[in-house]
N, C-alpha and C positions, 0 to 999 in steps of 0.2 A: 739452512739452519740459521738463526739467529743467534746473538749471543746474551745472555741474561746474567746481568753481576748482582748476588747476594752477598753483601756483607755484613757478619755479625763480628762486634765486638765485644770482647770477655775482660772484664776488669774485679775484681775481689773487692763483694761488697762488706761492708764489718757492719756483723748483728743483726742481720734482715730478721731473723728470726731465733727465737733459744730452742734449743733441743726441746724443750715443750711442747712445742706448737706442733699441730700436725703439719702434713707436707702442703704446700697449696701447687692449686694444679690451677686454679684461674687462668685466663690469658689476658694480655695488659692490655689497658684503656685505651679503646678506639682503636685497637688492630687491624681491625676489620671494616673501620672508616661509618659506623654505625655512626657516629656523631655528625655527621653528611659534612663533613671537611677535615682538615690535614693537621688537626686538634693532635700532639703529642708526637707530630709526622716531622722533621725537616723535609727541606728541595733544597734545587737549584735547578737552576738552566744556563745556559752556557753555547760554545762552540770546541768541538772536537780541538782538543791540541790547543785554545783560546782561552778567552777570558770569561768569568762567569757570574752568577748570581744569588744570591743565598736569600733563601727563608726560612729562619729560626723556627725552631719548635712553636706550637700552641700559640699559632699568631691569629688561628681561627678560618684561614682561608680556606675554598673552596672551588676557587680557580686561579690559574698562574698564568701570566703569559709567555707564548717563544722566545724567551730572551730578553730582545729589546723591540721586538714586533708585537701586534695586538693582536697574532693570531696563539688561541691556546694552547699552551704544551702542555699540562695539568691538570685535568678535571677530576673530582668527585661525581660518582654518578651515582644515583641513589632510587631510581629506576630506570627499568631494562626499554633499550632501543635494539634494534639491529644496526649490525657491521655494514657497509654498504659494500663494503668489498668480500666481506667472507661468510654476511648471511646469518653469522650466527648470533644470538643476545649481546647485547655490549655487558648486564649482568645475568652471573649465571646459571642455572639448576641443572646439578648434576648428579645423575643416577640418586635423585629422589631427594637430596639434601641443595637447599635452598641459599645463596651467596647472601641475596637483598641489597648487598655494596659492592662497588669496586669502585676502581680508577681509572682513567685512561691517561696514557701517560708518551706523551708524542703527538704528531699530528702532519699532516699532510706536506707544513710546510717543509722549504727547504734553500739552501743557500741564494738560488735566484729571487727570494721573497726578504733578503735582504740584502737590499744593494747601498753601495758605497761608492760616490764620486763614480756612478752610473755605471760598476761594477761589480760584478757575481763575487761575494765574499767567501773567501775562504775557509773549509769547513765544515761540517755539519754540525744542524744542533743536536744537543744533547741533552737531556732533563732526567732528574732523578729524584726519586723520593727515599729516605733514610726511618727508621727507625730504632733506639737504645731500647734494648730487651733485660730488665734486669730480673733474668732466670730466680724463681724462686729456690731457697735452702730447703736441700733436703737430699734421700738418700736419693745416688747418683746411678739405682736399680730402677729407679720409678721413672718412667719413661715421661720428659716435659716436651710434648711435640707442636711445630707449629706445621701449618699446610696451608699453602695457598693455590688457585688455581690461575693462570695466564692463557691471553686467546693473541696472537700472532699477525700483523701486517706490515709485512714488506716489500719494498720494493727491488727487483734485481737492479743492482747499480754495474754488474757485469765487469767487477773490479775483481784485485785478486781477494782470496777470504776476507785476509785481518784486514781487508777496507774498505767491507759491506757493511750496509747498516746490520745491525746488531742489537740484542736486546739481552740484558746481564742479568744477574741474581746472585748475590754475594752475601754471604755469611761469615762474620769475620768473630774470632776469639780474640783472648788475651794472648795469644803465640800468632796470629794471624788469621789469612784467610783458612776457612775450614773449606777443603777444596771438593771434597764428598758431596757437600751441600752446596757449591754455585757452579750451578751450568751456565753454559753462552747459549744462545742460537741465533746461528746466519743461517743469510742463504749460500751453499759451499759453492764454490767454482773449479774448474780445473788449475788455477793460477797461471794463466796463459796467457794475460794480458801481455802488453808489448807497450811501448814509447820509449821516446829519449833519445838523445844524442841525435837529434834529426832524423828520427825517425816519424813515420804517420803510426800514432796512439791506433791501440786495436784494443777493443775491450775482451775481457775472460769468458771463458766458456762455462756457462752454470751447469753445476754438475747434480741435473734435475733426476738422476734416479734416488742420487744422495737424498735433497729434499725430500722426496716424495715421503722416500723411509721413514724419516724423520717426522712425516705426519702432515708435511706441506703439500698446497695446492695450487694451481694457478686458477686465480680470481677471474673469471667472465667479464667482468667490469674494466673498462677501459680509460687509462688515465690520463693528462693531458702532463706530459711530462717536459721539463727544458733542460735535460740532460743534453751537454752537445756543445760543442763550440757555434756562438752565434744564431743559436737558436730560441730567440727572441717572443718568436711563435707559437712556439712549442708544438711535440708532435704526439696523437694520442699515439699509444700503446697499448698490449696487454700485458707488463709486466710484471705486477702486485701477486705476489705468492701472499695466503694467511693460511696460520695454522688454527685450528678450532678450539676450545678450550681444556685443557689436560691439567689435571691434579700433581701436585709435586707436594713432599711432607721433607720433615729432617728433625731430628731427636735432640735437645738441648740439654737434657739430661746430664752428660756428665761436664757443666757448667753452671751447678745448683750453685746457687749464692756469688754469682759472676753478673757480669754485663757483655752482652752481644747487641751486634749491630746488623742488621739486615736493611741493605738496599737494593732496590730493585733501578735500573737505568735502563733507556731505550736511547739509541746512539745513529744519527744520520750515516750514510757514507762518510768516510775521512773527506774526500773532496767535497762533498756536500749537496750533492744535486741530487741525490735519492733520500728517500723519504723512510721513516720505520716510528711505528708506533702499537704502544702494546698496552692490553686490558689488564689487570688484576685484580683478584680477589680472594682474601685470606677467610677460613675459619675461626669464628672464634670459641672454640675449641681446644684447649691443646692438651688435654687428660692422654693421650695418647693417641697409637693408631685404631682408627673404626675403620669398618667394614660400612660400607655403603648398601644396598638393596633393599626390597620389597621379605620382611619380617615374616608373612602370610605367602607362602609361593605358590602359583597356580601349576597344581600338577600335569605333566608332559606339556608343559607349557616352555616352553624359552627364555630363560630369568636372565640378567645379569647382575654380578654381584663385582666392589671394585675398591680398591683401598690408594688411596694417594701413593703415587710413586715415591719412590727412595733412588735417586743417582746410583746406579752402577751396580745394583742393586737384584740378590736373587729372590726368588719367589717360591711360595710354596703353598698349596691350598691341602684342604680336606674338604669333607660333604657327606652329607650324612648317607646311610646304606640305601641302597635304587638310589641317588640320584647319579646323574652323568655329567661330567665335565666334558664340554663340548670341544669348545677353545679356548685359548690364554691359560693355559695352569702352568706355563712359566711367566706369567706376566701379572702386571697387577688389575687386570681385568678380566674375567672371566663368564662364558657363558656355560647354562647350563640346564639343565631337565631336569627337573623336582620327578621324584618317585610321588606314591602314593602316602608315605609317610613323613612324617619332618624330622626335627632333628638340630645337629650343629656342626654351623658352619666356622671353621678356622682361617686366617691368614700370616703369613710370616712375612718378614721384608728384611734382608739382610747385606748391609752392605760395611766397608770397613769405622763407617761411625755410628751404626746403628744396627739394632736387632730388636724390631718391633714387632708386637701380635699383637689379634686379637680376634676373640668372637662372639659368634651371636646365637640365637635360637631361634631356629627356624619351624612355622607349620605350614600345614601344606592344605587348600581348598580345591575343590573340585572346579574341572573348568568352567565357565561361565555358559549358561544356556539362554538364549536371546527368548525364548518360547515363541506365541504368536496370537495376533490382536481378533478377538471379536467384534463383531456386530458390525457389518457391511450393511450401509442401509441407502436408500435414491431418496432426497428431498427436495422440495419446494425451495427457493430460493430467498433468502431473508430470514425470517424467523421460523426457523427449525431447530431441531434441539438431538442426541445421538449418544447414547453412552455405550464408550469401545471400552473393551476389558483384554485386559494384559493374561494370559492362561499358560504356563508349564512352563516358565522361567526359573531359571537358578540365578541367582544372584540378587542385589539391591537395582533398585530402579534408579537410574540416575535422571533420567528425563524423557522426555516425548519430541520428536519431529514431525514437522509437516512440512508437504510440498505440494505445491499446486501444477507443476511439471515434473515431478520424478526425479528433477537433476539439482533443482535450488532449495534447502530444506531450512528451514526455522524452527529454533529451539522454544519448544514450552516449559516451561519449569512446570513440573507437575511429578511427582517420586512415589506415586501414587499408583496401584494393578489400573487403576479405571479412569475416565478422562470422558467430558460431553465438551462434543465436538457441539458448536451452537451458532445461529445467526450466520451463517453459510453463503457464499455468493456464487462460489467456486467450488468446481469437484475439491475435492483435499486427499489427498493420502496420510495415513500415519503410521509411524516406529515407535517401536520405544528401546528409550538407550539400556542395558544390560550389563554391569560387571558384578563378577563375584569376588570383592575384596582387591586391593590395590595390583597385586600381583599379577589378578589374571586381565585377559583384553577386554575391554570393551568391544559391545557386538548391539548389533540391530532385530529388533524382535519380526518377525510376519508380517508385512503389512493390512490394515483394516482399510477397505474404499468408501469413502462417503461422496456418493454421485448426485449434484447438482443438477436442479432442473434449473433451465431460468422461466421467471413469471410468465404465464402466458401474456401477450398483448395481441387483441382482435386484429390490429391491423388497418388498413383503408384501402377501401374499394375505388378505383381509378377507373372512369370517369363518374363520377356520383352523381351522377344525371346526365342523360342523351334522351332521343325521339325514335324509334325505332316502326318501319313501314312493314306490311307485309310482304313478306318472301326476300326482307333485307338478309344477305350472306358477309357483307362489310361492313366496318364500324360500328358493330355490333358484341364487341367484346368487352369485359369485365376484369380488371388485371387486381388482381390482391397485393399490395406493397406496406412493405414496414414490419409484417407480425412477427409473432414468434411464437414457436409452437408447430404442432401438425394438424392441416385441417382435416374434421372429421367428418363435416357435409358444408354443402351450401343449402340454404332454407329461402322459398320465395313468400310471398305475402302481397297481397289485393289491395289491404289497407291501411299497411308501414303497423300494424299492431297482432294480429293473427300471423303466425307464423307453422310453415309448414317443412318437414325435411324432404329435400331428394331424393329419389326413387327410382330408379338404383342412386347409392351413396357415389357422390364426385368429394374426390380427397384433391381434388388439383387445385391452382392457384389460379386460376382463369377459368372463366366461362362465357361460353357464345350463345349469345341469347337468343331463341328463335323459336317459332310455330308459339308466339304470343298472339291474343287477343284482346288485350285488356293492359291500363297499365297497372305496372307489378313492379314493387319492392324486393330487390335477391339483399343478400349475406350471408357470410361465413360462419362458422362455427368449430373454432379452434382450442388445442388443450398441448399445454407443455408438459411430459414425463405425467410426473405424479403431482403439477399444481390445477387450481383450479380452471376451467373452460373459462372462455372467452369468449366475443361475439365483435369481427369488424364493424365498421361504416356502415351505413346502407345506402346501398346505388337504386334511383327510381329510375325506371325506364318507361317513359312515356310512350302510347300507341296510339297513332297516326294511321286512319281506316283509310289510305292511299298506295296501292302499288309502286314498291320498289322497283326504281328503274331496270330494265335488261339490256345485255347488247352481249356481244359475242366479238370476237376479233382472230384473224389471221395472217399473219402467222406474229406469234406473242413473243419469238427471238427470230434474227436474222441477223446474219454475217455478208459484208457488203466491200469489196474494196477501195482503195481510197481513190474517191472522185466519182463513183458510181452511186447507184441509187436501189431503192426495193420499196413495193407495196405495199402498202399499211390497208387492209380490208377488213369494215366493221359492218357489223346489222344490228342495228339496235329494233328491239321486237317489242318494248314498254321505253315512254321517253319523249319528252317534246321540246327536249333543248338540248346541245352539245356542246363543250369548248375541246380545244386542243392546247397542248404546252411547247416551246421550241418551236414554234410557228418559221422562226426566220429560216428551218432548212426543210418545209412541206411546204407539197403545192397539192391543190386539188382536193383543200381540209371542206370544199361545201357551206352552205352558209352559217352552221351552226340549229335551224330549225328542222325539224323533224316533221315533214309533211303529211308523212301516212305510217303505218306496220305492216307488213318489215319495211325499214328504212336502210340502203347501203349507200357505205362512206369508200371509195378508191381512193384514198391520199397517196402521194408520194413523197418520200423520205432520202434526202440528199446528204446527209451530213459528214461531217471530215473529221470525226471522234467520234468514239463510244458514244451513244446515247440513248436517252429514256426518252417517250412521247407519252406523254398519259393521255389517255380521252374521257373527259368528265362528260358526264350524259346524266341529266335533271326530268323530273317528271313533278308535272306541277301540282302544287299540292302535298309532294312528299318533301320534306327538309333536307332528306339527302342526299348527296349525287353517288351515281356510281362510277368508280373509277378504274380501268382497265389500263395498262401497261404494254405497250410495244416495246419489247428491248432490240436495239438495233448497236450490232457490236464491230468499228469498222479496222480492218487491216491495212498500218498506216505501209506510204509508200516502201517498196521493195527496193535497197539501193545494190548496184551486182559492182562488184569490180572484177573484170579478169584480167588485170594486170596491164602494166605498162606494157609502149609496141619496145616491140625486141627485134634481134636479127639473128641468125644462126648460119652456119655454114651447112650445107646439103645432105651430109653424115653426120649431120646429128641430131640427138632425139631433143625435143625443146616437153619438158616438163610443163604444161598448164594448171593451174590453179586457181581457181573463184572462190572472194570470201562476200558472202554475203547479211545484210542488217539484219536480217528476218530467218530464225532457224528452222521456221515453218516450210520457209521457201527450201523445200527439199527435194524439186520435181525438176532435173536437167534438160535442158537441151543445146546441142551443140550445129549451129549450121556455117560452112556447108561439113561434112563428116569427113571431107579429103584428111588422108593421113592419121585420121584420129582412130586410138584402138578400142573409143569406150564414146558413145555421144550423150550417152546418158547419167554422166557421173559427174562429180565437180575437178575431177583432175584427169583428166585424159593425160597421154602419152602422143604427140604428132610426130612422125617421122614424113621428111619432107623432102628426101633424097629425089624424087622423080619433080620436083618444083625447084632444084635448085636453078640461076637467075631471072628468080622472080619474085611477086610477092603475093601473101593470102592475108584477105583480114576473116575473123570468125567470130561471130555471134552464139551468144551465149546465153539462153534467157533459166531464169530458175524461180519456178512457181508456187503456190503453195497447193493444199488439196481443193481447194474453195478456187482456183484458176487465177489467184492475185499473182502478179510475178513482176521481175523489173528484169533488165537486157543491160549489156556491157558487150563492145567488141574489143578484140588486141587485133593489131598489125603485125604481121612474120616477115622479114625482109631474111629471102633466102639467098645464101652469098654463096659463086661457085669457088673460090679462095679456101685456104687453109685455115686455119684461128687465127686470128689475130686480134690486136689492139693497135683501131685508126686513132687518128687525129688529125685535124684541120690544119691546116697551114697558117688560117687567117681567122680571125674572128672582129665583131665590131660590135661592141657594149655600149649603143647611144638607146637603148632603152625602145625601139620600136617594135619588138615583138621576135625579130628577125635574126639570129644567128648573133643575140645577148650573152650567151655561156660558153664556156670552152669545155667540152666534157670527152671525157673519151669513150669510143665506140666500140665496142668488145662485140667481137663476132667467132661464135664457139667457144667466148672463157664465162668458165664458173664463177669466179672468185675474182677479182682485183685486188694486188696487196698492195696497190700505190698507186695514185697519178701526183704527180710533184711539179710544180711550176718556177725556175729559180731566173732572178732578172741576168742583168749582163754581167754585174759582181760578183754572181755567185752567191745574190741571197735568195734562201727560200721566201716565196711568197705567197703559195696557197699547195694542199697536201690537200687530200682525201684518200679513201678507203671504198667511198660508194659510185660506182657504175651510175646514177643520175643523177650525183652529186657534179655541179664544176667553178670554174674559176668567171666570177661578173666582172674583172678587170678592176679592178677598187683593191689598193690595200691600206689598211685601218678606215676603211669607208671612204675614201677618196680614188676619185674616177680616176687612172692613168692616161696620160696620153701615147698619141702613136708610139711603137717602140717594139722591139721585139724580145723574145723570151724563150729558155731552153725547156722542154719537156721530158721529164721521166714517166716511163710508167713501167708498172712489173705487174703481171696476171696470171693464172693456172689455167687452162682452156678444158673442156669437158674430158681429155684422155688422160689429166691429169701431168703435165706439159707445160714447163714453166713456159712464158712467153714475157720477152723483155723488149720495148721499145723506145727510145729516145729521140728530140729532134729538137726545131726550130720552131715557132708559129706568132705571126705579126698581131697584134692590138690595133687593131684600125680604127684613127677617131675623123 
């Protein structure tokens, strides 16, 4: 809740009027801020509990600043923006009656945006605008009402209530405030806050169902706040509650011939680090209470009708016979269902300073029927022309929509049943908009399709001139690029001028030309929807009374491993010259001349990648060569690992495993088979109990289906001992190849959970976890010399068997 002070003051004017006069019901000059500034208005601005600043009446402004900072606390606003925090109009139209003015009155700032001797002042601001209402004379039956409407932004300061920002509304008489007529609204909290006496400050608990009721929201909008001790930075937040805008009235009536005072104030937090600022906007109006809605109600339709609130305030409606009061008939808003007949509508508002009515007459339209659009028509693109007709609508035409995707629509002004759609590039779609009288909805009529062709364009013929031999099969094609449209034939012609169609009709994009004897002009003959045909390029194909070259080859793919080789075998049967490509991996390409028919070529092809060998073969006389392709695809090397050599104790099974470069390589072999329960898998199981001390190495090879395969052996060192974990006594780290590493020797352990190395002090100096990981004698990369060193190590052996060893072992330099 915020809190909102109106004050009206009531002073006894002498003689506004003689009993003569009738009663005036006007409302005073510039109430409503129609003169787009604070003309007849006072302010001030100030600091909570501080010092402040005054601006007299009719001094003509239009904007004020925070006090003594140049950020605005005061605006006149005299067209509508959006709220950035609440979304709604900053002026406002509510349920059908139009504000055009308001105020804003506050602003973002707040005590950290004025500093003192490089300190957060004391505070918040505070701004207020005033108005002296001198109530016209007359009888004190005749309702003089005023109404304004307020929209809500604040910040939680998570203080206790009385010292949240706050927004007033005060109405003050000649006895005081009239307390009926000035509400507050904060945002309420639990008043929980805590400090003091050395205590760490905790802020209040906002008591957000309270808000909510009350009509507040929390803002999506994220604000950069410097609430906080030391918070220099500031931290965003989300904690800007706004209320949307809501109507409030109050009856002046029995003040006829007096003076009141109504001020409307927006008030920072008391300390001053939270923010509150609020819109207004009065009626100027003040003959009494109206009813607000739609005069023409669209029947079983969903109306709302709504009268300015009254503080504290009962309610009471009527409606005329069939209609339905939905919701709100204790409130001063209601919705509702228009029967089929109209009528009149009543409201009452009753509170201990007021007892206002009033009503209206209401009629009632049938709901709104959108109808739906004629004349769906396919046109040429450019200058086309389309008249759509609007057919079994109820209602006024408000306008016409088009979309050229169904989802993005542009308004036509057109209020017209009929509409030429013209000069077209693009399909369109169109609606047309539909209400029947204010009341009912706006609806969208049937859509009408106006289907765009685009212009045909013939297109070009790719290559537009070649030489073609007879019984040529290659480069001998025709490609059509760029057109638009569908072709309807290709047409050839002897003399680029006579033209004749295809027989049977070729609708495709390409043609291969062949069993010519003459040369001959081709081209296409294309047509887009419903615009006119078109005619591509023309390609001349020249004929050359020379036999296309022949040759034949095998084989035209081969798979080859890597380092190996394969046969390239050709005959050429037409031909008197050949080249080859990738020469640098064939032997035996011949000399290129073609001595007699048949002619055969044996080449051989060695390469160590993927590759293509083309063979061009020439016949002279013809322009063209024919070219024939060996594809040769090679299987790079197969790398196998089976694993590091290992050792095991005699009772136990040792797990093998090969992981191989090549997933092709899928074809095992294990030799020699001793011990193994599988030779042909990539993980055998060996049990080596009848080899214990001794040792086996085993060859591994794994191939593909084409015979490529790569080989790996491991080494078994079968120990007749228990599990354990050895280690050297001695090692010598001078880099020759020989006994460089300290590692430990696991024989029968799974798992190593340590080998640990500490010098004679007691410091650690090398740790691992991995079985062929160990210690080079170097610590922070420096070689040690001779010296000896205490060994940990700790292992699990394959029965699952901790195994713990310790010792001694020398550094030899």
């Amino acid at each position: 809740m915020a809190r909102l002070k109106i004050i009206i003051i009531s002073g006894l004017l002498a003689s506004w009027f003689s009993a003569a006069f009738s009663q005036d019901q006007s409302c005073p000059f510039n109430i409503n801020f129609s003169a787009g500034d604070l003309s007849s208005w006072s302010a001030q601005t100030g600091l909570v509990g501080g010092s402040t600043r005054q601006y007299p009446t009719n001094t003509g402004v239009s904007v004020i600043p925070e006090y003594s900072i140049l950020n605005t606390g005061i605006q006149v606003l005299t067209s509508a923006g959006t709220d950035r925090f609440g979304g709604f109009p900053t002026v406002p139209v509510i349920n059908g009656y139009s504000y055009d003015y308001s105020i804003k009155l506050g602003s973002e700032a707040t005590s950290w945006d004025l500093q003192q001797d490089n300190q957060r002042s004391p505070g918040g601001f505070v701004r207020s605008v005033t108005y002296t209402v001198n109530v016209p004379a007359g009888s004190p039956s005749e309702p003089y009402t005023m109404t304004y409407a307020y929209a809500l932004v604040l910040e939680n300061g998570t203080h206790n209530s009385n010292q949240q920002p706050v927004f007033t509304a005060t109405v003050k008489g000649p006895a005081g405030i009239i307390t009926c007529a000035s509400p507050s609204y904060y945002l309420p909290t639990l008043n929980n806050a805590t400090g003091g006496n050395g205590q760490t400050p905790t802020g209040a608990t906002l008591d957000s169902a309270a808000a909510i009721a009350d009509g507040f929201s929390l803002s999506s909008t994220l604000f950069l706040s410097h609430a906080g001790q030391n918070n220099g930075n500031g931290t965003l937040l989300q904690d800007i509650w706004t209320k949307p805008w809501t109507e409030v009235t109050f009856d002046l009536s029995p003040y006829r011939g007096q003076q009141v005072t109504l001020t409307f104030e927006a008030s920072n937090c008391t300390p001053g680090a939270h923010f509150a600022y609020a819109y207004i906007a009065l009626r100027n109006d003040c003959g009494g209470l109206e009813i607000s809605g739609y005069k023409e109600a669209c029947s079983n339709t969903n109306t709302v009708y709504s009268i300015p609130a009254l503080a504290n305030s009962v309610y009471s409606w009527t409606v005329p016979a069939g209609w339905t009061i939905i919701t709100g008939a204790n409130t001063n808003i209601i919705t509702v269902k228009p029967g089929a007949a109209g009528g009149i509508i009543t409201a009452q508002e009753i509170n201990s300073c007021a007892d206002l009515r009033d009503t209206i007459t209401v009629t009632t339209l049938p709901p709104t029927v959108a109808g739906f659009l004629t004349g769906d028509n396919t046109v040429c693109a450019d200058a086309n022309s389309t008249i759509l007709t609007l057919n079994g609508e109820t209602g006024n035409i408000l306008g016409w929509l088009s979309s050229t995707d169904g989802l993005r629509w542009s308004a036509i002004t057109n209020t017209t049943n009929q509409y030429t759609a013209q000069n077209l590039n693009s399909t369109t779609q169109y609606r047309a908009l539909v209400q029947n009288g204010s009341g009912c909805s706006i609806d969208t009529s049937g859509p009408a399709l106006v289907t765009v062709n685009p212009q045909t364009n013939g297109g070009n013929l790719d290559p537009d001139e070649f030489t073609i031999c007879p019984s040529q099969t290659q480069q001998n094609v025709i490609l059509l690029n760029g057109s638009v449209g569908q072709v309807q034939n290709w047409q050839y012609s002897y003399d680029g001028a006579n033209w004749s169609n295809f027989s049977p009709v070729n609708t495709n994009t390409s043609y291969s030309v062949s069993s010519v004897n003459q040369t001959t002009y081709y081209r296409t003959l294309l047509k887009s929807g419903v615009c006119p045909a078109d005619t591509s390029t023309i390609a001349k194909v020249n004929f050359v009374n020379v036999p296309f070259p022949s040759a034949t080859i095998n084989p035209d793919t081969a798979s080859i491993c890597y380092g190996t080789s394969t046969a390239l075998n050709a005959v050429i049967t037409a031909g008197t010259n050949y080249t080859w490509n990738n020469t640098s991996t064939l032997t035996n390409t011949g000399n290129g001349q073609v001595s007699a028919w048949p002619y055969a070529i044996h080449a051989t092809a060695a390469p160590l990648q993927n590759t293509d060998y083309i063979l061009s073969v020439t016949n002279a006389g013809c322009p063209n060569a024919l070219l024939d392709t060996f594809h040769v695809f090679v299987t790079q090397p197969i790398t196998v690992f089976a694993g590091n050599d290992t050792s095991i104790v005699a009772s136990q099974p040792l797990q093998l495993n090969i992981t191989v470069s090549d997933s092709l390589a899928n074809q095992y072999t294990w030799l020699p088979g001793t011990g193994l329960d599988n030779t042909h898998i990539a993980n055998p199981v060996a049990n080596l109990s009848n080899m214990a001390g001794s040792t086996i190495t085993y060859t591994v090879r794994a191939a593909t289906a084409e015979g490529c395969f790569g080989e790996d052996n491991i080494k078994v060192m079968v120990f007749t001992t228990a599990p354990d974990i050895f280690v050297p006594s001695a090692f010598t780290p001078n880099r020759d190849g020989r006994n460089d590493v300290l590692r430990p020797i696991g024989v029968g352990i799974s798992q190593l959970h340590y080998f640990r190395i500490y010098n004679r002090w007691g410091q650690l100096v090398f740790s691992t976890t991995d079985m062929e990981s160990g210690w080079d004698g170097t610590i922070n990369g420096k070689l040690q010399t001779t010296d000896t060193y205490v060994y940990v190590t700790q292992g699990i052996d394959y029965t699952g068997k901790i195994i713990t060893r310790k010792g001694t072992v020398t550094l030899i330099q």
